[in-house]
C-alpha positions in Angstrom: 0.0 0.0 0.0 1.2 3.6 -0.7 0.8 7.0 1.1 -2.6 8.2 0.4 -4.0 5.2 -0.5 -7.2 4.2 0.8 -8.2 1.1 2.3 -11.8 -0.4 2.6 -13.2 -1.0 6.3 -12.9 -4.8 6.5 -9.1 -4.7 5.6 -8.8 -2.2 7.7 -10.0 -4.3 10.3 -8.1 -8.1 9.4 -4.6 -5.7 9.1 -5.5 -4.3 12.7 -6.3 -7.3 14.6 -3.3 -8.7 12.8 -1.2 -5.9 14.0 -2.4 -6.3 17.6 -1.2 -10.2 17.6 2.1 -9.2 16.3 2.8 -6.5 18.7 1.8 -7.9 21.9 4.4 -8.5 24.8 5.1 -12.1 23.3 5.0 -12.8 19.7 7.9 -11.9 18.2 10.6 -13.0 21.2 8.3 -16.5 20.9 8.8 -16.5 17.0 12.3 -15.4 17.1 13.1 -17.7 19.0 11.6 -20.5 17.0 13.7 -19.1 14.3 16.7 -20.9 15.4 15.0 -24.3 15.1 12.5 -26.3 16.4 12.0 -26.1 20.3 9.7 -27.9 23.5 7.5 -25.5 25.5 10.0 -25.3 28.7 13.1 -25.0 26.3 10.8 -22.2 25.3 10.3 -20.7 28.0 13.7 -20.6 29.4 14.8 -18.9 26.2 12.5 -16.2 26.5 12.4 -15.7 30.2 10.1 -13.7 32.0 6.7 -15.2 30.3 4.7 -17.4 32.4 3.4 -21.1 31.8 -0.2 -19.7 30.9 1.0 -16.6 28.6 3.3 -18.5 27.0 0.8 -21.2 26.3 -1.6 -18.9 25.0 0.8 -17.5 22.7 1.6 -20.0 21.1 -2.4 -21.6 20.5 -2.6 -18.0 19.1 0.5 -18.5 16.3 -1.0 -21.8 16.1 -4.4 -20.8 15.2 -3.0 -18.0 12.5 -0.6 -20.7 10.9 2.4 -19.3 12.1 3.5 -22.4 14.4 3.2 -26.0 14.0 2.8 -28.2 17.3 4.3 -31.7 17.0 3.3 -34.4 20.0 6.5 -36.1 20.2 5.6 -39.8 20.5 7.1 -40.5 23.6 6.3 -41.5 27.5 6.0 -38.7 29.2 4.2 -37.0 25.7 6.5 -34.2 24.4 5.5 -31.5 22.5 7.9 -29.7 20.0 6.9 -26.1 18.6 8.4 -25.4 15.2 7.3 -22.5 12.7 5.8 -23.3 9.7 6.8 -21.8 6.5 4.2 -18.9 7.3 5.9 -18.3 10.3 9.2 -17.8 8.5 8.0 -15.5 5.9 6.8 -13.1 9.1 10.4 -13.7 10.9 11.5 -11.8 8.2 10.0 -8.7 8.2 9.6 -9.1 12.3 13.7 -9.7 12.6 13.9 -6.4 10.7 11.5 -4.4 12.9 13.3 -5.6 16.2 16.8 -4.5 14.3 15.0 -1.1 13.5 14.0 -1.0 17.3 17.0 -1.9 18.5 19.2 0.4 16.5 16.5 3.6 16.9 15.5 2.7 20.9 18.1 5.7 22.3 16.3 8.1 19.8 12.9 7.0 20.7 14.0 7.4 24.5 15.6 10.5 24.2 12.5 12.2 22.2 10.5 10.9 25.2 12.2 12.4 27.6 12.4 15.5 25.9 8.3 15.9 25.3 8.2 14.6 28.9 10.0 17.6 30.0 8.0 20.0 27.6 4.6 19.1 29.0 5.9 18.0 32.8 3.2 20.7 33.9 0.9 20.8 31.4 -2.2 19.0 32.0 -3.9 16.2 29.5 -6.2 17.0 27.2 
């Protein structure tokens, strides 16, 4: 899509709720990290750190359900389950890996301009 162009309400809407999935909290550290290769829920979880059993769960039904992640019962006793992105998933690791280098590279700019407005509206009330 270019600047100025116009977009009907519907895909307005699927590219929205799309856009909240990928940026919540979890998405792209949990697809990032499957990047590297296939990996069981608690390997998971240790890589990412600071996600909890149920959140990390839910995050991954969620990638699941939208095709980004495969989930493989490991037939074995006790059941393993190994998560692995599908080729979907690896077309959005793409563009995702280049976002979080943009974030990365820009996130002293974005600071700085926050603490800057911060200091131009300290007493000015919200609107």
């Amino acid at each position: 899509m270019l600047p100025g162009e116009q977009m009907d309400s519907a895909t307005c809407k699927r590219v929205s709720d799309l856009l909240a999935r990928v940026g919540d909290k979890w998405t792209l550290l949990v697809v990032g990290s499957l990047g590297a290769g296939p990996l069981r829920f608690n390997a998971l979880r240790r890589q990412i750190g600071d996600i909890s059993q149920k959140m990390l769960a839910t995050t991954l039904r969620n990638l699941e359900r939208d095709g980004m992640i495969n989930r493989h019962v490991l037939p074995v006793t006790p059941p393993q389950v190994e998560y692995t992105l599908t080729g979907f998933g690896c077309e959005f690791l793409r563009p995702a890996s280049a976002f979080a280098d943009w974030a990365a590279q820009n996130a002293h700019r974005i600071e700085h301009a926050r603490a800057s407005f911060d200091r131009q509206h300290r007493d000015v009330p919200p609107a």
